[in-house]
KEKE-3310 file (N, C-alpha, C; in steps of 0.2 Angstrom, whole numbers, plus 5000, padded with zeros to 4 digits):
npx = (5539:5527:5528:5516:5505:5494:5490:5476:5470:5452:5441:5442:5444:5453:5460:5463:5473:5472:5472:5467:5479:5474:5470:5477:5488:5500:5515:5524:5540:5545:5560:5572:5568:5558:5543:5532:5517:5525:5515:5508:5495:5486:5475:5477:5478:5483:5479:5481:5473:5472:5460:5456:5465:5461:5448:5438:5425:5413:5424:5428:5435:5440:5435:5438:5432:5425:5431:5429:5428:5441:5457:5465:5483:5498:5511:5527:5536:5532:5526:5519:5522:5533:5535:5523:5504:5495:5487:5481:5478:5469:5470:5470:5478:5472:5464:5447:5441:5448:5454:5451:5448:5449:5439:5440:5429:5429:5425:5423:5428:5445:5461:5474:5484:5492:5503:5509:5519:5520:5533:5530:5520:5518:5508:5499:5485:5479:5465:5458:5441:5430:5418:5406:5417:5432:5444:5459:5472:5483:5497:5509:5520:5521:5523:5532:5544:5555:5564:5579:5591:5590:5577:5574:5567:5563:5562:5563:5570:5567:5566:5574:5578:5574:5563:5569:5568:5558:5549:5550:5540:5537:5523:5516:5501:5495:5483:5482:5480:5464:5461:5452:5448:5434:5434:5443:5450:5457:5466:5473:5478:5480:5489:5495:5499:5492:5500:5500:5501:5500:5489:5486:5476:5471:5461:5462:5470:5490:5499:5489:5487:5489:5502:5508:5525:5536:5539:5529:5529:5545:5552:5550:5540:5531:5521:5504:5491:5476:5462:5444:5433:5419:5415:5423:5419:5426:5428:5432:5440:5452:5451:5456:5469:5474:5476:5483:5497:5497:5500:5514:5516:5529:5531:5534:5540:5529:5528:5538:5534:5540:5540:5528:5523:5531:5525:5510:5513:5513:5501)
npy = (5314:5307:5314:5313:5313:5321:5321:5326:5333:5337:5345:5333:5322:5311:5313:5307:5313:5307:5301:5296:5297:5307:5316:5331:5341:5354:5362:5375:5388:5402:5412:5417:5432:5436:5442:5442:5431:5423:5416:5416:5424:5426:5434:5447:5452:5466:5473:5487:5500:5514:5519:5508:5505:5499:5489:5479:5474:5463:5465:5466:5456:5459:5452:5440:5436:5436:5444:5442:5446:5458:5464:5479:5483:5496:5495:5485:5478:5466:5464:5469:5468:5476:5486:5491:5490:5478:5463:5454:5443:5444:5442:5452:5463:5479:5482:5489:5483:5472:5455:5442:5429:5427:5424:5419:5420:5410:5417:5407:5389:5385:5383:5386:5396:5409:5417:5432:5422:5431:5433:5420:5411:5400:5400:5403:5399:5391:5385:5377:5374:5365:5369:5368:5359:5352:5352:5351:5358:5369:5373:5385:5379:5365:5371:5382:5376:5369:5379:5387:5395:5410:5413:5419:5432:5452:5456:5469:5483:5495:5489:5478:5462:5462:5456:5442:5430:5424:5415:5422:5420:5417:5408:5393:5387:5372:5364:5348:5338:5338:5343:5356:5371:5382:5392:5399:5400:5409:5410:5414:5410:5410:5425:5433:5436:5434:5438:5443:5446:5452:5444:5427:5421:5409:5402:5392:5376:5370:5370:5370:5384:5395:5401:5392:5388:5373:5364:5365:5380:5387:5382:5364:5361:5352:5337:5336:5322:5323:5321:5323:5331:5335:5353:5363:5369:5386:5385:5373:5370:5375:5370:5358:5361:5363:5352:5346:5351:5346:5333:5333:5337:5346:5363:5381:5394:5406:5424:5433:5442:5456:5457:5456:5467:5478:5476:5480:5493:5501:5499)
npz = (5513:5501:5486:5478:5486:5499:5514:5523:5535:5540:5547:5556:5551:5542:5526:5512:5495:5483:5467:5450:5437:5427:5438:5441:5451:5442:5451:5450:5451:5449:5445:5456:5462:5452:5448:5442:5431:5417:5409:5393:5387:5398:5408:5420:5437:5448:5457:5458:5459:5465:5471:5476:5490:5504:5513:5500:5492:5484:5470:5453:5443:5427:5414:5420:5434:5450:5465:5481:5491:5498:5506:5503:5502:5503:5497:5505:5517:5519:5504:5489:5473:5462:5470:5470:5476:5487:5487:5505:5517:5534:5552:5558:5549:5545:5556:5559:5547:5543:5532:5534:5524:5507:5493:5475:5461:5445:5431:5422:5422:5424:5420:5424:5437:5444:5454:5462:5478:5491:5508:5513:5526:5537:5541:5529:5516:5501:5493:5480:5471:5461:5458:5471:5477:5486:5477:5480:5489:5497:5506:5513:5518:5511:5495:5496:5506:5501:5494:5489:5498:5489:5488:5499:5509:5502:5488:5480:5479:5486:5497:5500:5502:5516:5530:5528:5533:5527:5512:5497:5482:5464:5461:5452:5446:5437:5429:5425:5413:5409:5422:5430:5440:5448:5456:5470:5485:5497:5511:5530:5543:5560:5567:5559:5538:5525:5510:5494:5474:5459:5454:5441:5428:5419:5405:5395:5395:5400:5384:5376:5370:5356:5360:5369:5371:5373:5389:5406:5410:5423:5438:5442:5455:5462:5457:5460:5465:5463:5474:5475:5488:5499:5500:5514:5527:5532:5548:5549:5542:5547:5560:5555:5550:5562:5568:5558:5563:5574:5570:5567:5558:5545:5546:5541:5551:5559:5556:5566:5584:5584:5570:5565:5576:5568:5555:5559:5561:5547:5542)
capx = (5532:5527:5525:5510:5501:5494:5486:5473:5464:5447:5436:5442:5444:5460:5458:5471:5471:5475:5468:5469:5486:5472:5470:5485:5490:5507:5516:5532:5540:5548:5568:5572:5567:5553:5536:5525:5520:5527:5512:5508:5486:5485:5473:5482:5474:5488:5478:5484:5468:5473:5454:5453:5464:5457:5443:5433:5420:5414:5428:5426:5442:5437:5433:5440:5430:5424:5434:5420:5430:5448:5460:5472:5488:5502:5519:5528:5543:5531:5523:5520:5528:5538:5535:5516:5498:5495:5481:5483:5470:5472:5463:5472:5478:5468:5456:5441:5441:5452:5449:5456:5448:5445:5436:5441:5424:5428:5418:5423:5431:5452:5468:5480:5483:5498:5504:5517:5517:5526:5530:5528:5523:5514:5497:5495:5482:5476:5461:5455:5436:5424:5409:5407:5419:5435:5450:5466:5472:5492:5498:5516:5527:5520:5525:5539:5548:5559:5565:5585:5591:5590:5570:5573:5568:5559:5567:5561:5574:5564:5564:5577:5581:5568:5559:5573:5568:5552:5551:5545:5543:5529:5522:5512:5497:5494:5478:5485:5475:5456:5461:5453:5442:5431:5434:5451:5449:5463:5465:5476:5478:5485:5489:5501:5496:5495:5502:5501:5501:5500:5488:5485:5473:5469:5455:5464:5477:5496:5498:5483:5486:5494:5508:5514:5530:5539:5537:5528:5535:5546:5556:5543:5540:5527:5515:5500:5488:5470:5455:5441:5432:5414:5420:5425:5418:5433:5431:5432:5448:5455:5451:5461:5477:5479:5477:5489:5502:5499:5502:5518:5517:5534:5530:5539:5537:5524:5529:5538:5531:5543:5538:5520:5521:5531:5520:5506:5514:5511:5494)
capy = (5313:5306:5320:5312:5309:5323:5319:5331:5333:5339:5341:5328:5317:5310:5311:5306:5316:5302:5297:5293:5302:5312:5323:5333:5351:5353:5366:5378:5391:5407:5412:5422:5442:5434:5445:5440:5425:5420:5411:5418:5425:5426:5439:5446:5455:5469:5479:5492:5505:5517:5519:5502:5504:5494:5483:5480:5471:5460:5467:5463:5456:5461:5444:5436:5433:5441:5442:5442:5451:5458:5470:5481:5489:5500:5491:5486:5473:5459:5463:5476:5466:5481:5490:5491:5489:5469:5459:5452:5441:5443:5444:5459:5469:5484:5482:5482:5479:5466:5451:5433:5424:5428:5420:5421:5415:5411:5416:5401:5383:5386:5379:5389:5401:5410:5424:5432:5424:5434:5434:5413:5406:5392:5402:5403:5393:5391:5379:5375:5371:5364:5372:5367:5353:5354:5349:5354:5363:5371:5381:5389:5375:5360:5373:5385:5376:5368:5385:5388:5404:5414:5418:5423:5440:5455:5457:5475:5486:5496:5483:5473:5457:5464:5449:5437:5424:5419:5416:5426:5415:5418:5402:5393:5381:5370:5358:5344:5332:5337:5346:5363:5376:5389:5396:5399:5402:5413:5409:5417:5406:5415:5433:5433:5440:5431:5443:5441:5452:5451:5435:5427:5415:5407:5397:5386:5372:5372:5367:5373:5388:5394:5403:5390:5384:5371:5363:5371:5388:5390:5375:5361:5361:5345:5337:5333:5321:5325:5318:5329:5329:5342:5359:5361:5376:5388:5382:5365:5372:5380:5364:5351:5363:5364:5344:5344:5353:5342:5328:5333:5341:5351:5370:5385:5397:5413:5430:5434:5446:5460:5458:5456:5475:5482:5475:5484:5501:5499:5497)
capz = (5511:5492:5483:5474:5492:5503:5518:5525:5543:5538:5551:5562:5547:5538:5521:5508:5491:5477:5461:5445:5437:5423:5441:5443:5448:5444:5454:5446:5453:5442:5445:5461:5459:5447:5453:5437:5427:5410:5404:5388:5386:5405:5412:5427:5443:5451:5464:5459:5456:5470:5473:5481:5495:5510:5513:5496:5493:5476:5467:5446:5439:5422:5410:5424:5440:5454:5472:5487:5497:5499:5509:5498:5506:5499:5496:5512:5517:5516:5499:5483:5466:5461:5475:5471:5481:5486:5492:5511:5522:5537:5555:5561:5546:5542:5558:5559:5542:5541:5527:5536:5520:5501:5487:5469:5459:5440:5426:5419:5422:5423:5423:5426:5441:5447:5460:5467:5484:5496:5514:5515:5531:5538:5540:5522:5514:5497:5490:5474:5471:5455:5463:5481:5479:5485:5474:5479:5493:5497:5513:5512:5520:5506:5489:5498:5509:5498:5491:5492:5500:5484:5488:5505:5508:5498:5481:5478:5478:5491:5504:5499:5506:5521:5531:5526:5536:5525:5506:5491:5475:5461:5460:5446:5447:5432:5429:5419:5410:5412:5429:5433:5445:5447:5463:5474:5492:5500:5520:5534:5552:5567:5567:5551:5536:5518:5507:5485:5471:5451:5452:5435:5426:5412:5404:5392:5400:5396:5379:5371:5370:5353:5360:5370:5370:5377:5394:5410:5414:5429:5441:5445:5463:5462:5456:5465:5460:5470:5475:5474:5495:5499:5503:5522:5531:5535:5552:5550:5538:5554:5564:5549:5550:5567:5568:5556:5563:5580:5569:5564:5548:5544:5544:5545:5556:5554:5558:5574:5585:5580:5563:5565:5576:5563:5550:5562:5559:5540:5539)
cpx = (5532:5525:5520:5504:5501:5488:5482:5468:5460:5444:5437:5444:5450:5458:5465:5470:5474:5468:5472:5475:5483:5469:5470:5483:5496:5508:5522:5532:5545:5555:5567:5571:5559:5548:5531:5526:5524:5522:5509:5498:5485:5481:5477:5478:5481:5487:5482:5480:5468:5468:5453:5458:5461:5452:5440:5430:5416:5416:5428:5433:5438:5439:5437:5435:5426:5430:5428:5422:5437:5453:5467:5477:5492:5509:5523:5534:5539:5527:5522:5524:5529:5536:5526:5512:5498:5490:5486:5477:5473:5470:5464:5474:5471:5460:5456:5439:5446:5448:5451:5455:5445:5442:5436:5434:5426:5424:5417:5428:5440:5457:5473:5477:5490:5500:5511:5515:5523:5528:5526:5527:5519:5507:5493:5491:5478:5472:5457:5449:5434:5419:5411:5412:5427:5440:5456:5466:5481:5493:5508:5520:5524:5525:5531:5543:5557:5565:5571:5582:5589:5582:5569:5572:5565:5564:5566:5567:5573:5565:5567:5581:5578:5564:5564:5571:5562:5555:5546:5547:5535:5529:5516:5508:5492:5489:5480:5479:5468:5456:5458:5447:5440:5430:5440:5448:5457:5463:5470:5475:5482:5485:5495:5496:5497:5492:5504:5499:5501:5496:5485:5481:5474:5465:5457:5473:5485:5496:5493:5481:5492:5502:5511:5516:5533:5536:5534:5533:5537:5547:5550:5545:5538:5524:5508:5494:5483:5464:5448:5435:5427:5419:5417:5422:5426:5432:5430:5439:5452:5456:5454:5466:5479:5478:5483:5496:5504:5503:5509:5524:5523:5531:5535:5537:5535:5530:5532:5535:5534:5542:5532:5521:5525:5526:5513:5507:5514:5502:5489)
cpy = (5311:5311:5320:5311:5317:5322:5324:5329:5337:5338:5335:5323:5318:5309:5312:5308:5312:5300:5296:5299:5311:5318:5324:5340:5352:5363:5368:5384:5396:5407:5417:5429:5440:5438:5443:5435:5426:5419:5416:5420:5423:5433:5442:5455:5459:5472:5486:5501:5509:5518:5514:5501:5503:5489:5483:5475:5468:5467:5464:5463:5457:5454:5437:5431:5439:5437:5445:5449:5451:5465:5471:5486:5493:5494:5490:5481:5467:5458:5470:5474:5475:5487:5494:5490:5483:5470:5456:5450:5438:5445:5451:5465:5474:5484:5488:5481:5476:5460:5446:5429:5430:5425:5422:5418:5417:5412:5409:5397:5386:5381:5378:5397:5402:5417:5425:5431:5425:5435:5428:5411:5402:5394:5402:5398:5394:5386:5382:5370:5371:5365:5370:5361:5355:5349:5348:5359:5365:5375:5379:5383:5367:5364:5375:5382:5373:5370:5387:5396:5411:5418:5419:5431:5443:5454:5463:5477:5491:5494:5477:5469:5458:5455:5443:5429:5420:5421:5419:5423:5419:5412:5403:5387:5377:5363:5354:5337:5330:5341:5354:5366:5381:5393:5392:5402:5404:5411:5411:5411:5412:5423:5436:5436:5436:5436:5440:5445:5448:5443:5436:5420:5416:5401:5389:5383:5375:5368:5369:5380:5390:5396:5398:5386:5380:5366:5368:5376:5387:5381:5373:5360:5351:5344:5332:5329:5320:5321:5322:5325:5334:5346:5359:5369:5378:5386:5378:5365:5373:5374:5360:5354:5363:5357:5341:5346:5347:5334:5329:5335:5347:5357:5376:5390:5405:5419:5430:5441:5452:5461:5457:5465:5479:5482:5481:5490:5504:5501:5507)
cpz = (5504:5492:5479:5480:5496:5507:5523:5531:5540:5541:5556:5558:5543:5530:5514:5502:5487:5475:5455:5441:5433:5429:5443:5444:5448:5445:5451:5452:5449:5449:5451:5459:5455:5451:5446:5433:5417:5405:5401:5389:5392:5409:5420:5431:5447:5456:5464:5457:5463:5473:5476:5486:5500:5508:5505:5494:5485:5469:5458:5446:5431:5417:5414:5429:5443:5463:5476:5490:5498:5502:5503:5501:5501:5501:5502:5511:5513:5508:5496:5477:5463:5464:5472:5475:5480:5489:5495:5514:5527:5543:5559:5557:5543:5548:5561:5554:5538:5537:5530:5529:5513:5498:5480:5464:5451:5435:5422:5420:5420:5424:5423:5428:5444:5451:5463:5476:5489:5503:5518:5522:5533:5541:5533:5520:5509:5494:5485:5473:5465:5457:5469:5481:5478:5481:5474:5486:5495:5504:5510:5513:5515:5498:5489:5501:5506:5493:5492:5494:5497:5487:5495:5506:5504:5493:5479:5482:5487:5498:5505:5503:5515:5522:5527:5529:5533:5516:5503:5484:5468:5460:5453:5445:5440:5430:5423:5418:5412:5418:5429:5438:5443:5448:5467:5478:5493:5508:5522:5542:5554:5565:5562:5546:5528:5513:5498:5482:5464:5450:5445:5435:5421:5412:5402:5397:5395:5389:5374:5369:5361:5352:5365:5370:5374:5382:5398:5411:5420:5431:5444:5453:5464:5460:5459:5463:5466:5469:5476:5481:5494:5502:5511:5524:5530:5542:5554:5546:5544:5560:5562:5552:5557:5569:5562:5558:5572:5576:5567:5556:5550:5541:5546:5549:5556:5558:5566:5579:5584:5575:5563:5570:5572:5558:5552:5561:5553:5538:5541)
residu = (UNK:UNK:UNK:UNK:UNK:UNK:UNK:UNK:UNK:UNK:UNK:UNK:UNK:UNK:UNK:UNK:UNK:UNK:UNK:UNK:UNK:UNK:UNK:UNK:UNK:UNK:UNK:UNK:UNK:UNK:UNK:UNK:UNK:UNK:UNK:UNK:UNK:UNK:UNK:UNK:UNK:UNK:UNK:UNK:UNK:UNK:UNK:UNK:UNK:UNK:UNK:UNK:UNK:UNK:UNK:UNK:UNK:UNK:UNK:UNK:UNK:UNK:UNK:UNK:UNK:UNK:UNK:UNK:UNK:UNK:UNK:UNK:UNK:UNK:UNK:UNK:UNK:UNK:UNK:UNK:UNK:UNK:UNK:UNK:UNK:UNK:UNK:UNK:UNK:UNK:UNK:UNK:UNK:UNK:UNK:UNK:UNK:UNK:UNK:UNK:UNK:UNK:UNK:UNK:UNK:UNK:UNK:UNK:UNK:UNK:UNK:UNK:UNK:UNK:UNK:UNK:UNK:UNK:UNK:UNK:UNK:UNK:UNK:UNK:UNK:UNK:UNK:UNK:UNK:UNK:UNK:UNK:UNK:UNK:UNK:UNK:UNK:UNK:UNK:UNK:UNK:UNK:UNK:UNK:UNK:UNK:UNK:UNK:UNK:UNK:UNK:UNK:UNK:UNK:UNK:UNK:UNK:UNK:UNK:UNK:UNK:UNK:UNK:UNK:UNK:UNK:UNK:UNK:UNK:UNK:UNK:UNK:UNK:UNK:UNK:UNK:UNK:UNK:UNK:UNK:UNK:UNK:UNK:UNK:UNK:UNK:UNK:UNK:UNK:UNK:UNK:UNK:UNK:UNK:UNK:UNK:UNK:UNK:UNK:UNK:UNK:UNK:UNK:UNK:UNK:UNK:UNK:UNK:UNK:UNK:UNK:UNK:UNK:UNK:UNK:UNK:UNK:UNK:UNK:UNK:UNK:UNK:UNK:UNK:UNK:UNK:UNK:UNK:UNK:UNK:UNK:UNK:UNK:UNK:UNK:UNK:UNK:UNK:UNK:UNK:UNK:UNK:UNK:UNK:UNK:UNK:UNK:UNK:UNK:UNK:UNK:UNK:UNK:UNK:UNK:UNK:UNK:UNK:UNK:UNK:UNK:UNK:UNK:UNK:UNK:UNK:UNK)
# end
């Protein structure tokens, strides 16, 4: 596939995400073991207020945002950077109050977002919106697949090398030239479970900040240059992906059912 071109079932509808080069999001990804970003004046969200395990509901990221709604667990194979609490959206963990879908809503226009995401698999799905309009959208087998063996498996010492057959990388989302949002959607297909932890923003882009140095942080994965389409229901989201995968979109393969009931005895 170009990696300047992604092609998205929406709805019924084929729609091709290319414009002009000034709107990108370029994608890194940090060293294996990596669980937090680099990027220098990065507020960063860890779920780690042991009061909020489980369901919770517009949660303050403090001068951040707000999340609508999000399930928080204790550290497990598929998730916990350093063996910490993660967020997970998901239709079966934590039921009956399971999250399938979050929403991260900025205080302010961003352009740069990163996470540990752990426990990659072809249910996950993250979109990038400027108000109701979408911009940008990722699922695991687009960012992760391309990821040697190194980020197979948990990296915690705990749970090490645990769930080997999917990957665990921190990714890093970069609006380059003019490029940014003000709300991130979190999504889960099927009965998997998308697992992330230490997410991170920031207002000003790369470059503008006075500490930073250099190039983007972290090995570039890709970079996408997007078209910006209305927001899609989530289930008109749920109806693209699985036209996509009819069409032959290379994905990897979610959870097996052995590791979805172990995961079960976790929660």
């Amino acid at each position: 596939m170009n990696p300047n071109k992604i092609a998205l079932m929406l709805g019924g509808t084929m729609l091709v995400a290319v414009s002009s080069a000034r709107s990108a999001i370029i994608i890194t990804y940090g060293s294996p073991g990596a669980m937090s970003s680099t990027v220098p004046d990065a507020p960063v969200e860890d779920f780690n207020n042991p009061t909020l395990l489980g369901k919770d509901s517009n949660l303050s990221w403090s001068g951040v945002g707000t999340i609508n709604s999000v399930y928080i667990r204790t550290a497990d194979m598929y998730g916990g950077a350093n063996n910490s609490d993660y967020a997970v959206q998901s239709m079966w963990v934590g039921e009956p109050n399971e999250v399938p879908n979050s929403t991260l809503v900025l205080n302010s226009s961003s352009a740069y977002f990163g996470l540990w995401w752990s426990a990659g698999d072809a249910n996950n799905v993250m979109s990038f919106y400027q108000g109701n309009v979408l911009e940008a959208q990722f699922t695991t087998a687009q960012v992760m697949a391309d990821l040697p063996s190194s980020y197979n498996g948990n990296p915690n010492v705990q749970f090490k090398k645990l769930d080997y057959h999917e990957d665990f990388a921190y990714l890093n989302f970069y609006g380059s030239a003019g490029t940014s949002w003000n709300k991130i959607a979190f999504s889960n297909l099927g009965t998997s479970g998308f697992e992330s932890d230490n997410w991170t923003s920031r207002v000003a882009p790369w470059g503008q900040d006075p500490n930073d140095v250099g190039s983007y942080p972290g090995t570039q994965v890709q970079q996408i240059e997007v078209t910006s389409v209305p927001e899609v229901p989530v289930t008109g989201l749920f109806m693209g992906l699985g036209c996509l995968a009819i069409a032959g979109w290379s994905c990897r393969r979610g959870k097996s059912a052995p590791a979805i009931a172990d995961q079960a005895a976790h929660v």
